[in-house]
mmCIF file of the N, C-alpha and C atoms, coordinates in Angstrom:
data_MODEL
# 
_entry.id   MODEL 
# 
loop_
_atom_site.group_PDB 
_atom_site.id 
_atom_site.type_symbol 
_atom_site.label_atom_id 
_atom_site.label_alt_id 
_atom_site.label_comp_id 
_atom_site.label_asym_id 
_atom_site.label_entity_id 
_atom_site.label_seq_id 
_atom_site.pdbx_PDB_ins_code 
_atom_site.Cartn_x 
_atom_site.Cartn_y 
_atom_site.Cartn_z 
_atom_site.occupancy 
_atom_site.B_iso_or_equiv 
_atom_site.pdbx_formal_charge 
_atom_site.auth_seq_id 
_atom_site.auth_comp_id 
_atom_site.auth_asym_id 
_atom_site.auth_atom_id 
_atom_site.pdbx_PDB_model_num 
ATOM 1   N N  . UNK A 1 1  ? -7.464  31.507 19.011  1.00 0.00 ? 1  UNK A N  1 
ATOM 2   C CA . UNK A 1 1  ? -6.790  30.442 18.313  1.00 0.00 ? 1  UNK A CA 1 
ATOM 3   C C  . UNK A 1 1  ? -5.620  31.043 17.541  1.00 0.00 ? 1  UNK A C  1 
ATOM 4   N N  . UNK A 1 2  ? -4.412  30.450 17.523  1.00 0.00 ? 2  UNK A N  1 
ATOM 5   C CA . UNK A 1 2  ? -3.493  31.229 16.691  1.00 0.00 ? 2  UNK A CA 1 
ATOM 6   C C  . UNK A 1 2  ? -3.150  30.651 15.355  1.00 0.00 ? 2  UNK A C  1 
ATOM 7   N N  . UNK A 1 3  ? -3.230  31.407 14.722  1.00 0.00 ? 3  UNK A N  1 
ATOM 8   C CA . UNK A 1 3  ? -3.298  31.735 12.717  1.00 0.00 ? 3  UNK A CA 1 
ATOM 9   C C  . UNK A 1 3  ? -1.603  30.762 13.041  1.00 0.00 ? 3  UNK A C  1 
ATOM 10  N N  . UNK A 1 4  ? -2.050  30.193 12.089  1.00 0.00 ? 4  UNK A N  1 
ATOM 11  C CA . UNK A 1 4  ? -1.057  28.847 11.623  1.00 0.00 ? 4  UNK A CA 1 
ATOM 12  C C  . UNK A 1 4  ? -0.351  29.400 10.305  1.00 0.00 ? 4  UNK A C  1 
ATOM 13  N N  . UNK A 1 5  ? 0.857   29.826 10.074  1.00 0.00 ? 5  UNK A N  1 
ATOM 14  C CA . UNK A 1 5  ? 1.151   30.331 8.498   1.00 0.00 ? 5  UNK A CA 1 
ATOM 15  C C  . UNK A 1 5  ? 1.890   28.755 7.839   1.00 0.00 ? 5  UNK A C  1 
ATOM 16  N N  . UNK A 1 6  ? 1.547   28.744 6.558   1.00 0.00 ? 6  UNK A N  1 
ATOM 17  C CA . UNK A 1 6  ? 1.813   27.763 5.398   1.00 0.00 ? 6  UNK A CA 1 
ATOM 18  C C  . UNK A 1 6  ? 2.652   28.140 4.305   1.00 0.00 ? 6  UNK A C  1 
ATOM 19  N N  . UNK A 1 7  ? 3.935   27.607 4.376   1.00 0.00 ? 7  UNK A N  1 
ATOM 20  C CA . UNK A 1 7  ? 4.888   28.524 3.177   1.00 0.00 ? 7  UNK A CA 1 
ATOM 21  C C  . UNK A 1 7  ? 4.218   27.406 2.228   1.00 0.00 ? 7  UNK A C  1 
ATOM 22  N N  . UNK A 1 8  ? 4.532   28.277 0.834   1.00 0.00 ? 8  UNK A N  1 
ATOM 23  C CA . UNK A 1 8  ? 4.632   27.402 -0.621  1.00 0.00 ? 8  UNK A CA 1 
ATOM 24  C C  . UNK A 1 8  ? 5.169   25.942 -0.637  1.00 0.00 ? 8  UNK A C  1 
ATOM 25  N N  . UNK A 1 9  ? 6.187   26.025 0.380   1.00 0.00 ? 9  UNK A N  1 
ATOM 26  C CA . UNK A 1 9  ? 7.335   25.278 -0.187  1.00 0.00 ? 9  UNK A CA 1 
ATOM 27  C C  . UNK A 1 9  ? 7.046   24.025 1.290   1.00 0.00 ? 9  UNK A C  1 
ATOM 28  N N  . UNK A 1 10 ? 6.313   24.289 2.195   1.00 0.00 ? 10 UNK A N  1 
ATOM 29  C CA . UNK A 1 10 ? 5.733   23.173 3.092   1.00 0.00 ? 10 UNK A CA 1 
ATOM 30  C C  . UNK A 1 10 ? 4.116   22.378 2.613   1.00 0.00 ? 10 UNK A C  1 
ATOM 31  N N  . UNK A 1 11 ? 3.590   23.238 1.344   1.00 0.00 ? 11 UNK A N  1 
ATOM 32  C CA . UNK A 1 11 ? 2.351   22.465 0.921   1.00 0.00 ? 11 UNK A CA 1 
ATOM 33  C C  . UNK A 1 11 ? 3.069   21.723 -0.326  1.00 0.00 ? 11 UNK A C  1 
ATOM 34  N N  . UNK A 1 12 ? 4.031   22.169 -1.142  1.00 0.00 ? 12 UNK A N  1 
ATOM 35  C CA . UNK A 1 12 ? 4.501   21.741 -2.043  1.00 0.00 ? 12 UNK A CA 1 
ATOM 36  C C  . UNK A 1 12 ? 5.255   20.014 -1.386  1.00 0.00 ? 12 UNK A C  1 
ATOM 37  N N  . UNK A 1 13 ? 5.333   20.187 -0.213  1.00 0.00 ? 13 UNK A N  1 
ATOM 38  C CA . UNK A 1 13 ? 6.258   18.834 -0.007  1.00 0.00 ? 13 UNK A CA 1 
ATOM 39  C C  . UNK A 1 13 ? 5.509   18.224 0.800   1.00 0.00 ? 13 UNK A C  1 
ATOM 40  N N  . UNK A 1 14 ? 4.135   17.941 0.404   1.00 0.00 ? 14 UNK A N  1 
ATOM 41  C CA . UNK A 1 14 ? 3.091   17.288 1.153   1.00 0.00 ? 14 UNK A CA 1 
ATOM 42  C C  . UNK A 1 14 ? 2.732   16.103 -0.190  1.00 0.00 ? 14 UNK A C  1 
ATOM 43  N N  . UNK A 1 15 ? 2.294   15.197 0.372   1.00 0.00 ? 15 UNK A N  1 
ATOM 44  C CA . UNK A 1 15 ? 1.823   14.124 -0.524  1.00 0.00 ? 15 UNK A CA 1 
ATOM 45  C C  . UNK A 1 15 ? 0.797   15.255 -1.322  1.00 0.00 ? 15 UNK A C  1 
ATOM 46  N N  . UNK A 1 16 ? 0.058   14.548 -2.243  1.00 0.00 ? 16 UNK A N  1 
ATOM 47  C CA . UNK A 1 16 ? -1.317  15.328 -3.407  1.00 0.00 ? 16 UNK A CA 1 
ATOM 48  C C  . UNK A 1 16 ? -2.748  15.419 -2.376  1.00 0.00 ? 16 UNK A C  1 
ATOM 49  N N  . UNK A 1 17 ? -2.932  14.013 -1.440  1.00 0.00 ? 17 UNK A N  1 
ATOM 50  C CA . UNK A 1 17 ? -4.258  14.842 -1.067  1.00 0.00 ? 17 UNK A CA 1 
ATOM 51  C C  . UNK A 1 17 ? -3.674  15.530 0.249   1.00 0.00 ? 17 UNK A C  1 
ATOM 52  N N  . UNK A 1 18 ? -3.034  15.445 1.260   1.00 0.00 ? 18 UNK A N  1 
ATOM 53  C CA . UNK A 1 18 ? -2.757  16.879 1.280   1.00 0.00 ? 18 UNK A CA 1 
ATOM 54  C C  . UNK A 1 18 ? -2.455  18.025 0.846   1.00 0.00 ? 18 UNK A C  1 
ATOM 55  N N  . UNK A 1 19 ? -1.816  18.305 -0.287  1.00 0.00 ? 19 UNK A N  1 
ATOM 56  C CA . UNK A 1 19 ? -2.219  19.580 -1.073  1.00 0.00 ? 19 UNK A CA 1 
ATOM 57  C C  . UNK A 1 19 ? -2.916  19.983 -1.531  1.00 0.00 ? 19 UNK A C  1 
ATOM 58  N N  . UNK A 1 20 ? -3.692  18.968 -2.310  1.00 0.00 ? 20 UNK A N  1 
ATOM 59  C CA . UNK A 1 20 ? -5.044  19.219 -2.902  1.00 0.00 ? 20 UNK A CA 1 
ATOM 60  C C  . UNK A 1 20 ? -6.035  20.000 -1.364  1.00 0.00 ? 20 UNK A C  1 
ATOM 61  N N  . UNK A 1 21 ? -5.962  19.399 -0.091  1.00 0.00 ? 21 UNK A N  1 
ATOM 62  C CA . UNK A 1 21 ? -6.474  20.621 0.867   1.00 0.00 ? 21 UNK A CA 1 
ATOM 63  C C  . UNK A 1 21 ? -6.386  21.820 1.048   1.00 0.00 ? 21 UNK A C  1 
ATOM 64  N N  . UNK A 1 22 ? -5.354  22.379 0.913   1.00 0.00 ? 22 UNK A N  1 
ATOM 65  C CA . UNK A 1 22 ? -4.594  23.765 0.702   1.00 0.00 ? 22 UNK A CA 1 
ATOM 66  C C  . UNK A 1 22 ? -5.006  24.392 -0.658  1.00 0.00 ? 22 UNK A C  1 
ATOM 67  N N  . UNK A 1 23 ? -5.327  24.096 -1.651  1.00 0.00 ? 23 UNK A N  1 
ATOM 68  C CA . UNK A 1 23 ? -6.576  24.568 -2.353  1.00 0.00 ? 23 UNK A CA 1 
ATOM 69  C C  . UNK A 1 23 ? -7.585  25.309 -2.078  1.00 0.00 ? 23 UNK A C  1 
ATOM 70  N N  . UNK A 1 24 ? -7.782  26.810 -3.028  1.00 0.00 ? 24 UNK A N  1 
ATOM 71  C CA . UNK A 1 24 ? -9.504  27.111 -2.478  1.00 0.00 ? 24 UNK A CA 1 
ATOM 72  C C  . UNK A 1 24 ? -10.090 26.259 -3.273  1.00 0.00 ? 24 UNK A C  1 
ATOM 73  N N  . UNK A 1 25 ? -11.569 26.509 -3.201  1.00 0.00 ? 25 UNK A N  1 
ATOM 74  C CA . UNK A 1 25 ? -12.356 26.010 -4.014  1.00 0.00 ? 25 UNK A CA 1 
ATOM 75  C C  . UNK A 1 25 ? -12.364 25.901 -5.673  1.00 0.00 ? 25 UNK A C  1 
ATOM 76  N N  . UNK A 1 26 ? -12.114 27.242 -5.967  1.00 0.00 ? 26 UNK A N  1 
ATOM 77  C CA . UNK A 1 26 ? -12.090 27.231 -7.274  1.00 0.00 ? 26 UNK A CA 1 
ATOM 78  C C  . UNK A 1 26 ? -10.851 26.523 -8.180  1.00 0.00 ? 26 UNK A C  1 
ATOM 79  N N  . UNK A 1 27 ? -9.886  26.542 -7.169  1.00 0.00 ? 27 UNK A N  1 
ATOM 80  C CA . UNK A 1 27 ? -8.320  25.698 -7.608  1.00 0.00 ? 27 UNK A CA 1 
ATOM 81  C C  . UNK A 1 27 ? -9.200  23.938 -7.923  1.00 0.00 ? 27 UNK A C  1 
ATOM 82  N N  . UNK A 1 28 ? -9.656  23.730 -6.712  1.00 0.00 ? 28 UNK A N  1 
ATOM 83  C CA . UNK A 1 28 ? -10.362 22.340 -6.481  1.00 0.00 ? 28 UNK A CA 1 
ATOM 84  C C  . UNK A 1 28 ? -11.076 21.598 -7.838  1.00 0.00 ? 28 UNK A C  1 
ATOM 85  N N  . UNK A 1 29 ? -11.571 22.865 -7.916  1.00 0.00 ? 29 UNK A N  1 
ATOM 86  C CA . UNK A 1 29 ? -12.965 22.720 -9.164  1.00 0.00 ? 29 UNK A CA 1 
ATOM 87  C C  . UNK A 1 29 ? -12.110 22.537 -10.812 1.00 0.00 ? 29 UNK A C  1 
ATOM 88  N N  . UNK A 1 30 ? -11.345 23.354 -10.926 1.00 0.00 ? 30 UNK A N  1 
ATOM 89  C CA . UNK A 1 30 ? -10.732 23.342 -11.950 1.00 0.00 ? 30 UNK A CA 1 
ATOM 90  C C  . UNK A 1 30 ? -9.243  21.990 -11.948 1.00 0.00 ? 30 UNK A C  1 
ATOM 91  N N  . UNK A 1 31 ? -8.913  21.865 -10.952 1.00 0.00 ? 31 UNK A N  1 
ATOM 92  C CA . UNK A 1 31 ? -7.943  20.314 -11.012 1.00 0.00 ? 31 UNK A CA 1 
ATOM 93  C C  . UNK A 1 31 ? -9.207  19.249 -11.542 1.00 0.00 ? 31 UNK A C  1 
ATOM 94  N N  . UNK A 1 32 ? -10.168 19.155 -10.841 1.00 0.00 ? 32 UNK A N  1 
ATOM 95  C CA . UNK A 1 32 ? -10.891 18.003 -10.946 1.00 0.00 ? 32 UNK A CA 1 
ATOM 96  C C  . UNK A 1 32 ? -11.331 18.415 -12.335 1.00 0.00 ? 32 UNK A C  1 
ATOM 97  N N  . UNK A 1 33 ? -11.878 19.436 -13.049 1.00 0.00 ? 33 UNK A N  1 
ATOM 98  C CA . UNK A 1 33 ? -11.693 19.679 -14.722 1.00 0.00 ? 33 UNK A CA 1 
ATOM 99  C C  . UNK A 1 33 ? -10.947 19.143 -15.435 1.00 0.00 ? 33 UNK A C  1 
ATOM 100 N N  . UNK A 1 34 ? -9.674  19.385 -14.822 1.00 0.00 ? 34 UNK A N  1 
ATOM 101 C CA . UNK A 1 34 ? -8.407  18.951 -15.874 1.00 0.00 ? 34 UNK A CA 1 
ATOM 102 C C  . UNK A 1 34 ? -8.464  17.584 -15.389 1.00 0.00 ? 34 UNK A C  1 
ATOM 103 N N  . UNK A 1 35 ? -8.449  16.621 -14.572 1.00 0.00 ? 35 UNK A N  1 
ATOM 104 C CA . UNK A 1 35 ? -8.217  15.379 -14.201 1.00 0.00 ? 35 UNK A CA 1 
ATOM 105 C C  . UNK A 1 35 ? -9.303  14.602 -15.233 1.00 0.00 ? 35 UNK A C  1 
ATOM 106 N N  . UNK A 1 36 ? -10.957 14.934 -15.492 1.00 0.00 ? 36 UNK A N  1 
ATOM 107 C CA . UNK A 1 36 ? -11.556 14.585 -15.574 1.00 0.00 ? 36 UNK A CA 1 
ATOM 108 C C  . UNK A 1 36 ? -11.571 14.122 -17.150 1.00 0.00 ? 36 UNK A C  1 
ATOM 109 N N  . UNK A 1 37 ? -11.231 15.877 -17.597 1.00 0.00 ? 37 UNK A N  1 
ATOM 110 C CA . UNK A 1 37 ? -11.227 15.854 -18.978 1.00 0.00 ? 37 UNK A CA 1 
ATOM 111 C C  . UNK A 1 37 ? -9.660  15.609 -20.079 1.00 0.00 ? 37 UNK A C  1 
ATOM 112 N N  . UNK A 1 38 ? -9.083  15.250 -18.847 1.00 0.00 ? 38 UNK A N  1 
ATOM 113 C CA . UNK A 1 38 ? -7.049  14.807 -19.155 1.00 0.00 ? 38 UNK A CA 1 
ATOM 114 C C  . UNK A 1 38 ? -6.831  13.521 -18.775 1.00 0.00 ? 38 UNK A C  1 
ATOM 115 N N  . UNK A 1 39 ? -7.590  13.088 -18.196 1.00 0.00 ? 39 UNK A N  1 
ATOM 116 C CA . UNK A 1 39 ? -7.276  11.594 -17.485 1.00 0.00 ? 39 UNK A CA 1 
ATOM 117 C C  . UNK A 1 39 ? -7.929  10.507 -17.737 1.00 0.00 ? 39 UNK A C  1 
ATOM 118 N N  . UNK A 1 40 ? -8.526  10.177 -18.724 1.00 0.00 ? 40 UNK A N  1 
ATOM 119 C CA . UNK A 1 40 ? -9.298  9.113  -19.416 1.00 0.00 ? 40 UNK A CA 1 
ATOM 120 C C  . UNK A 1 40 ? -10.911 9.048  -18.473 1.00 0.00 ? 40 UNK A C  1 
ATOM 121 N N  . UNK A 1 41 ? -11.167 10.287 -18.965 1.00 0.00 ? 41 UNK A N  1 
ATOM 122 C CA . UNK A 1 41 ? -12.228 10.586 -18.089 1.00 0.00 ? 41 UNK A CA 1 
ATOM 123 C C  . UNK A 1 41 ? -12.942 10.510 -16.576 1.00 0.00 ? 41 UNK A C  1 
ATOM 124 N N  . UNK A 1 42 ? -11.851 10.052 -15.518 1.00 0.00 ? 42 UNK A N  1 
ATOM 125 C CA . UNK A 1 42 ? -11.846 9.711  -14.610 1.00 0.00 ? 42 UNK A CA 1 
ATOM 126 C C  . UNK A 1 42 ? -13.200 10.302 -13.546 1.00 0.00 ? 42 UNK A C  1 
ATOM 127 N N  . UNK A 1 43 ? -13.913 9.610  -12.728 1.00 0.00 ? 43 UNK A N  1 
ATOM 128 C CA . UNK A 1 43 ? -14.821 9.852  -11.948 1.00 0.00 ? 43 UNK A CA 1 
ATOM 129 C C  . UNK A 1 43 ? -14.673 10.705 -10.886 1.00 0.00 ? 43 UNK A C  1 
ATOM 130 N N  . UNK A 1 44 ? -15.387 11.603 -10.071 1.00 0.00 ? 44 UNK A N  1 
ATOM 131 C CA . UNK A 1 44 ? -15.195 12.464 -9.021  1.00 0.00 ? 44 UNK A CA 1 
ATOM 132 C C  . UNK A 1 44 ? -14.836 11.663 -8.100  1.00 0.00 ? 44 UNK A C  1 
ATOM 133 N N  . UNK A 1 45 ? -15.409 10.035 -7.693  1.00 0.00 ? 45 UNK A N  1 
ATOM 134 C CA . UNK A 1 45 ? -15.434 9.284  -6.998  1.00 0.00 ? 45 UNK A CA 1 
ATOM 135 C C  . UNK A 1 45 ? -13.773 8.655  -6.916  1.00 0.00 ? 45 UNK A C  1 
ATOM 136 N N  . UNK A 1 46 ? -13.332 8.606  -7.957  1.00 0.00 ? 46 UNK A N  1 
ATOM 137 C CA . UNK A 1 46 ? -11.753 8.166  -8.372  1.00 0.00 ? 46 UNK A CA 1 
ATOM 138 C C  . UNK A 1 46 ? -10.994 9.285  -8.138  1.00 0.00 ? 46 UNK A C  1 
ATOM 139 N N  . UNK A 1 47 ? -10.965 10.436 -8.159  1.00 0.00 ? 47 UNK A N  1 
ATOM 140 C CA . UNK A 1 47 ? -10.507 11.672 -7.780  1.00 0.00 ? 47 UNK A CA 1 
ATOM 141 C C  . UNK A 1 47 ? -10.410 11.474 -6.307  1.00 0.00 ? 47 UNK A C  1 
ATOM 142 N N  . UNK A 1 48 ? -11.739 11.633 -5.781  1.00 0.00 ? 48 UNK A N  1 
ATOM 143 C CA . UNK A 1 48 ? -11.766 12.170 -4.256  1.00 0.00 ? 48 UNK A CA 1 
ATOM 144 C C  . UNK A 1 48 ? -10.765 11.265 -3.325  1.00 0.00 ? 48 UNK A C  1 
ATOM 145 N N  . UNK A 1 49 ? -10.776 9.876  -4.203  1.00 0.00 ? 49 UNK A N  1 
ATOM 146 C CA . UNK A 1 49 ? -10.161 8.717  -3.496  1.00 0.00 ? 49 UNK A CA 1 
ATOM 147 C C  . UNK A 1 49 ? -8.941  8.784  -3.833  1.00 0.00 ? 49 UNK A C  1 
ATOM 148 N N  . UNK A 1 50 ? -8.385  9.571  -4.364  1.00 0.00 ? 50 UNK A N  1 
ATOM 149 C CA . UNK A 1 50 ? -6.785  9.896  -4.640  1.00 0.00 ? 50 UNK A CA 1 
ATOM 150 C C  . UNK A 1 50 ? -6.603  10.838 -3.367  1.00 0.00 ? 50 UNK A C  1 
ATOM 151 N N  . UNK A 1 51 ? -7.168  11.927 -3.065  1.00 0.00 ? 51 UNK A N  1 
ATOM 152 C CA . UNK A 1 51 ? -6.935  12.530 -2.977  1.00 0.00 ? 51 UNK A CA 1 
ATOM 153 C C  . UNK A 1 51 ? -7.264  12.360 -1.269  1.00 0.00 ? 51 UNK A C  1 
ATOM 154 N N  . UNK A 1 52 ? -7.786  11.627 -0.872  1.00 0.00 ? 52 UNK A N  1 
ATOM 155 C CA . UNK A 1 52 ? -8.145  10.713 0.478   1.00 0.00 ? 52 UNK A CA 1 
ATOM 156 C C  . UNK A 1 52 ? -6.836  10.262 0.753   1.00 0.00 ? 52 UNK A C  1 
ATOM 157 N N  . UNK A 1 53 ? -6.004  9.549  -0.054  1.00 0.00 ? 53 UNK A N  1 
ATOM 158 C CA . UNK A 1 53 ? -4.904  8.623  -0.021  1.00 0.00 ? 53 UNK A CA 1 
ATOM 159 C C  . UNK A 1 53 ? -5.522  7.272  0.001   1.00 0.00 ? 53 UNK A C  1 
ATOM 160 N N  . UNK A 1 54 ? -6.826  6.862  -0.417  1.00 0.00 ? 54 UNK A N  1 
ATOM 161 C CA . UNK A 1 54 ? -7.297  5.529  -0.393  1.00 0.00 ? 54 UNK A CA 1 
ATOM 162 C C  . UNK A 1 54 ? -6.557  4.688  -2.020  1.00 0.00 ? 54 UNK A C  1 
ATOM 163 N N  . UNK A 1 55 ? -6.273  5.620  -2.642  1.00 0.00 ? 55 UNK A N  1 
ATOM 164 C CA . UNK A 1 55 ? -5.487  4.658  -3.837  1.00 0.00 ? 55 UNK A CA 1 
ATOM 165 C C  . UNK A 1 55 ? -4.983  5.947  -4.564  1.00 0.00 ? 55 UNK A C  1 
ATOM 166 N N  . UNK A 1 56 ? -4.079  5.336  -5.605  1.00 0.00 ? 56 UNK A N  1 
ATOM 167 C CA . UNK A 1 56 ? -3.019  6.664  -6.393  1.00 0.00 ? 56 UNK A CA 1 
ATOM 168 C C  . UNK A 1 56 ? -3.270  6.788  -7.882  1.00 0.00 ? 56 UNK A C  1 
ATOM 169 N N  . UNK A 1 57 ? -2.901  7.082  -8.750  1.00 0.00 ? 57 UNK A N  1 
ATOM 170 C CA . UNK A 1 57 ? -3.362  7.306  -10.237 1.00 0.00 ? 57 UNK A CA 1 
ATOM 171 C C  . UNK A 1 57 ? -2.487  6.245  -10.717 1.00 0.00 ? 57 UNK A C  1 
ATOM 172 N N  . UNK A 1 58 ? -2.361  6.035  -11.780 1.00 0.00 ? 58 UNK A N  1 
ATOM 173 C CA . UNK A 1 58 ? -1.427  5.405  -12.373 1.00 0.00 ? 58 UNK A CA 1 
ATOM 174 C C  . UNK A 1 58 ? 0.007   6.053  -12.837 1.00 0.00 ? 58 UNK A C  1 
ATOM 175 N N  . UNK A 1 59 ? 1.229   5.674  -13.079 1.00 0.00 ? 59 UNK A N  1 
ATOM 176 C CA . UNK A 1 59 ? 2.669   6.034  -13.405 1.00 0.00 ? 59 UNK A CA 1 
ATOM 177 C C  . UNK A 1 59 ? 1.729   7.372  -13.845 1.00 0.00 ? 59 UNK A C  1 
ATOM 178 N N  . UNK A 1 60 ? 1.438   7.575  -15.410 1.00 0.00 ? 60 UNK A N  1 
ATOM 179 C CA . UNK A 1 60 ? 1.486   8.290  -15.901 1.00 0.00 ? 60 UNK A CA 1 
ATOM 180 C C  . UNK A 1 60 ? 0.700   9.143  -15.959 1.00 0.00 ? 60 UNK A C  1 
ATOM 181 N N  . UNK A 1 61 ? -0.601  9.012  -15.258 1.00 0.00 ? 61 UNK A N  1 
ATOM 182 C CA . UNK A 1 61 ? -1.052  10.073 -14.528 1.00 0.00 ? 61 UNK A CA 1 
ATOM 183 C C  . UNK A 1 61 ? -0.808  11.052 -13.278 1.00 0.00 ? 61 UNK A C  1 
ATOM 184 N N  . UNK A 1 62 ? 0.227   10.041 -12.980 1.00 0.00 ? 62 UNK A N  1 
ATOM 185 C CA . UNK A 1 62 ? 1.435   11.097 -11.382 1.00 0.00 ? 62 UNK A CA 1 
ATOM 186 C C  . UNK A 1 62 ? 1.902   12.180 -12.535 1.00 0.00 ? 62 UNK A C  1 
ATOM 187 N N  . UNK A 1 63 ? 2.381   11.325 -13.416 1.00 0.00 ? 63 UNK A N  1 
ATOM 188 C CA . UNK A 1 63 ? 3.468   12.169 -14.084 1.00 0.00 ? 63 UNK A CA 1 
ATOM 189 C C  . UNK A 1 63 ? 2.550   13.793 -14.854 1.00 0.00 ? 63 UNK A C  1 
ATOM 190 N N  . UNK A 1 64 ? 1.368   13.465 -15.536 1.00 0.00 ? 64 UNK A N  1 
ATOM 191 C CA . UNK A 1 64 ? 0.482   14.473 -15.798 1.00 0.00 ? 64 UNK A CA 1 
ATOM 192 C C  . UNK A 1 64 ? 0.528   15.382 -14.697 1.00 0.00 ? 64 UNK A C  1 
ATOM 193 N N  . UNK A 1 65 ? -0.330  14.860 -13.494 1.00 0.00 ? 65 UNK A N  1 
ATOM 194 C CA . UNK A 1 65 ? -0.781  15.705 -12.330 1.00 0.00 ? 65 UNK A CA 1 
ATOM 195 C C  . UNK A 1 65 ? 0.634   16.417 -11.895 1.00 0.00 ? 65 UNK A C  1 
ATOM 196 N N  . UNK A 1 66 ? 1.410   16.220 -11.833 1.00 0.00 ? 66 UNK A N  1 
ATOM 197 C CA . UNK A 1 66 ? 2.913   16.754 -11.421 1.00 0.00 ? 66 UNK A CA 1 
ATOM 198 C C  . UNK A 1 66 ? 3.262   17.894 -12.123 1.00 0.00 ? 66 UNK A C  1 
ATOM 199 N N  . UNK A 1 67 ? 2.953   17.462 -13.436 1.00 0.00 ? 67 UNK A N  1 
ATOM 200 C CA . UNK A 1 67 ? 3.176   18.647 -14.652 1.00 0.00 ? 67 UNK A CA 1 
ATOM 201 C C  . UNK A 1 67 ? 2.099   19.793 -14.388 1.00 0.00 ? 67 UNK A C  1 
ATOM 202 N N  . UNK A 1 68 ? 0.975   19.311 -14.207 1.00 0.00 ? 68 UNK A N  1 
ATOM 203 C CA . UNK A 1 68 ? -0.519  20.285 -13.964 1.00 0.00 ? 68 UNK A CA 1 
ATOM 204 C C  . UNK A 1 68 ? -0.004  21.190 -12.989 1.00 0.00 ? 68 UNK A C  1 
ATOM 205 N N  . UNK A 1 69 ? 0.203   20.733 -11.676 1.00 0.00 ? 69 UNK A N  1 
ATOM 206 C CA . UNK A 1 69 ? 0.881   21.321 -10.556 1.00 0.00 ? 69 UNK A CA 1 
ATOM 207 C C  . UNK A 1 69 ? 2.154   22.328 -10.842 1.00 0.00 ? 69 UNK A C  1 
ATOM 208 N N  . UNK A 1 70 ? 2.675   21.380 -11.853 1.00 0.00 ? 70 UNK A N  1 
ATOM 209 C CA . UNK A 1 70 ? 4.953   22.238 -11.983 1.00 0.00 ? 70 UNK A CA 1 
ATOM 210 C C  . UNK A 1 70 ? 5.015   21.891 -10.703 1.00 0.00 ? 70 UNK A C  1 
ATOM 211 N N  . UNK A 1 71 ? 5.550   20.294 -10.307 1.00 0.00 ? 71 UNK A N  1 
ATOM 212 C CA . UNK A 1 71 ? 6.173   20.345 -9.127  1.00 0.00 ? 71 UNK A CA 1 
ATOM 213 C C  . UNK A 1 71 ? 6.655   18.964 -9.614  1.00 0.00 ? 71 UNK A C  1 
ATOM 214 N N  . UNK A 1 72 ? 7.720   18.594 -9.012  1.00 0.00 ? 72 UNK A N  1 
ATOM 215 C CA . UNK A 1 72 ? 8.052   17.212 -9.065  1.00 0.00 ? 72 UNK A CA 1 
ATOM 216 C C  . UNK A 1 72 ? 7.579   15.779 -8.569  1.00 0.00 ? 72 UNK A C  1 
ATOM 217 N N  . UNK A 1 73 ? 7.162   14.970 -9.445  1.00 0.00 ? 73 UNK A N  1 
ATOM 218 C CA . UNK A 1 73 ? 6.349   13.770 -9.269  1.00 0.00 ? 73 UNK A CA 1 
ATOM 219 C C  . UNK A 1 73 ? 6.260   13.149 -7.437  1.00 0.00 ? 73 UNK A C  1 
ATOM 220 N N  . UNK A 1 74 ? 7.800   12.981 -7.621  1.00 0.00 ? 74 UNK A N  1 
ATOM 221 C CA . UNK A 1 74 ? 7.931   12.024 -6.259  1.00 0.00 ? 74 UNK A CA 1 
ATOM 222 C C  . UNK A 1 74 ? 7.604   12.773 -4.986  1.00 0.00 ? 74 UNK A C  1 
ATOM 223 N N  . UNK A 1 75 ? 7.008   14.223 -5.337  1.00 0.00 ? 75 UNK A N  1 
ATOM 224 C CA . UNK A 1 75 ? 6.703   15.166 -4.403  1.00 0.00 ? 75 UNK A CA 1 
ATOM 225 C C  . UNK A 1 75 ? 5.688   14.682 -3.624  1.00 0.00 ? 75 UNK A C  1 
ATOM 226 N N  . UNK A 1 76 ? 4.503   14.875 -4.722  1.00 0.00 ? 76 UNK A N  1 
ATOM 227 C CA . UNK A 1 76 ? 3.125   14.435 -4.776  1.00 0.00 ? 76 UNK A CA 1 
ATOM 228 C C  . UNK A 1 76 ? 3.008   12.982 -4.283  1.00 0.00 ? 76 UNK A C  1 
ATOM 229 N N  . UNK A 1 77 ? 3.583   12.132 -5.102  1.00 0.00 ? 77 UNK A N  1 
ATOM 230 C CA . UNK A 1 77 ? 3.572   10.533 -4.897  1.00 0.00 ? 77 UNK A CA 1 
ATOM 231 C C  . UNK A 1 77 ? 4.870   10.280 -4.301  1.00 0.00 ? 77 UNK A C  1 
ATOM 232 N N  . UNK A 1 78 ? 4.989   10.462 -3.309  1.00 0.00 ? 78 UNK A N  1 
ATOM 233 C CA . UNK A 1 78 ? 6.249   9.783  -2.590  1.00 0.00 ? 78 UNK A CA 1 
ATOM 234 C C  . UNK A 1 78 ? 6.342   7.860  -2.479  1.00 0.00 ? 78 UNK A C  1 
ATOM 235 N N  . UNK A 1 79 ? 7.339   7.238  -2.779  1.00 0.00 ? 79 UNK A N  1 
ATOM 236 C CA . UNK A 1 79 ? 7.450   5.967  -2.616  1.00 0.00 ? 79 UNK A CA 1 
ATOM 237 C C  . UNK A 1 79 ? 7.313   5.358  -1.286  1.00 0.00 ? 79 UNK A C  1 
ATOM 238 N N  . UNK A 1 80 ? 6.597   4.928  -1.311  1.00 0.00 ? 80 UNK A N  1 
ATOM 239 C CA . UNK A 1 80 ? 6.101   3.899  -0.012  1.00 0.00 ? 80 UNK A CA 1 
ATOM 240 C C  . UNK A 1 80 ? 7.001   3.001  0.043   1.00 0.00 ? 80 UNK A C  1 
ATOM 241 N N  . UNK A 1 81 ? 7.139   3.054  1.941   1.00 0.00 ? 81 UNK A N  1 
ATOM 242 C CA . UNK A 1 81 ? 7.977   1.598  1.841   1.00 0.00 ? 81 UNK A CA 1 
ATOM 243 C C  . UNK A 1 81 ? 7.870   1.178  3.088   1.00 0.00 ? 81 UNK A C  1 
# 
């Protein structure tokens, strides 16, 4: 099978739950920390489903998670249309 390489800058310009894949584990464990205990206590269940693409955070939790990351909002949450 041939090894697939992933620059920074092709996971960085992926919606959030594709990046959030590109994560090890321990990256995983500690976002869902900060989401949990930064985000009006939000559920694993509300997490996972962000991160599915089944629904998105609110304005100002893009804007948190963006900052958490250092990457630019509309990166993560690109506008649908």
């Amino acid at each position: 099978m041939p090894k697939v390489e992933t620059t920074i800058t092709e996971v960085y310009a992926t919606p959030l739950h594709k990046y959030f894949d590109h994560l090890n584990s321990f990256q995983q464990a500690a976002f869902k920390r900060f989401v949990r205990d930064e985000l009006d206590k939000r559920s694993n269940s509300t997490i996972n489903n962000w991160f599915r693409g089944e629904n998105e955070p609110s304005a100002a939790e893009q804007k948190l998670i963006a900052e958490y990351f250092k990457v630019n909002q509309s990166e993560l949450f690109p506008t649908k249309k």
